[in-house]
C-alpha positions as CSV (number, residue, x, y, z in Angstrom):
1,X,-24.0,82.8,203.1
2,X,-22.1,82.3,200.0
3,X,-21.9,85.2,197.1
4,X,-24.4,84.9,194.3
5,X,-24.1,84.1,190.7
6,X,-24.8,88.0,190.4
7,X,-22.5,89.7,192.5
8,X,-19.6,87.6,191.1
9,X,-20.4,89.0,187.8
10,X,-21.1,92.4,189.3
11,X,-17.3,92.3,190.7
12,X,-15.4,90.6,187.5
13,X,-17.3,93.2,185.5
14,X,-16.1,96.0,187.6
15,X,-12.6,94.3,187.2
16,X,-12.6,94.8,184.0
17,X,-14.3,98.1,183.7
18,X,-11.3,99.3,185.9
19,X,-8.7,97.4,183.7
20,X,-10.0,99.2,180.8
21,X,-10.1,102.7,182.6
22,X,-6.4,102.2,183.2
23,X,-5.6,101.3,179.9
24,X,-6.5,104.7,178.9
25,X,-4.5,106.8,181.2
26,X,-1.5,108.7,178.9
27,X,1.4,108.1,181.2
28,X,3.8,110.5,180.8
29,X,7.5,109.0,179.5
30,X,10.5,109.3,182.0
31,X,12.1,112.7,179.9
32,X,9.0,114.5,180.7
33,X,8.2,113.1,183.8
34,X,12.1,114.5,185.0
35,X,11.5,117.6,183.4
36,X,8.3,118.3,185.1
37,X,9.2,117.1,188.4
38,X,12.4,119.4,188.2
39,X,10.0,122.5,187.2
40,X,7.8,121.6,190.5
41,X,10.9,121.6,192.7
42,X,12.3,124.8,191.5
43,X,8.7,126.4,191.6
44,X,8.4,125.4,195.4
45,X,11.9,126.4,196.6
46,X,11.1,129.7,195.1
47,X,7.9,130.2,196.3
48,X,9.1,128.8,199.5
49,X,12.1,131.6,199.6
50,X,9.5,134.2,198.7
51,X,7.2,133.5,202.0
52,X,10.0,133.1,204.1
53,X,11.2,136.7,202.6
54,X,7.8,138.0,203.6
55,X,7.0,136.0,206.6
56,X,10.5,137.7,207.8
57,X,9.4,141.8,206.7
58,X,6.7,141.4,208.2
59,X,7.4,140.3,211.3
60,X,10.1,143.0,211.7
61,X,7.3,145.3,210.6
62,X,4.9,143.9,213.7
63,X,7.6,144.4,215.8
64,X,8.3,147.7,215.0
65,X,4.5,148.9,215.1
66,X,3.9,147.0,218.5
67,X,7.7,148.3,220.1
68,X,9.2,145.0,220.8
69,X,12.0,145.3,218.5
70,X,12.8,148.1,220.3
């Protein structure tokens, strides 16, 4: 039950079709990597302060149509 002659060279091949692929990826350097991951925290806090914000009108604004903030 041992592999064949085939699928050996069917895996190194893929090996080294994936080796290649990787060699192709642009990483990003480390100043631009920092300076985007600082632009996605500051987007999220934002956004996150902005649905909180809402989240919080509209709840007083639930509890104002429905009379429990009464």
């Amino acid at each position: 039950m041992g592999e064949t002659e085939n699928t050996k060279a069917q895996k190194e091949s893929w090996v080294d079709g994936l080796k290649n692929e990787f060699g192709k990826i642009a990483w990003l350097n480390k100043k631009t990597l920092g300076k985007q991951t600082v632009a996605v925290v500051i987007v999220s806090v934002i956004v996150g302060f902005i649905i909180a914000i809402l989240d919080t009108v509209i709840q007083y604004g639930v509890d104002f149509l429905t009379g429990i903030g009464v």
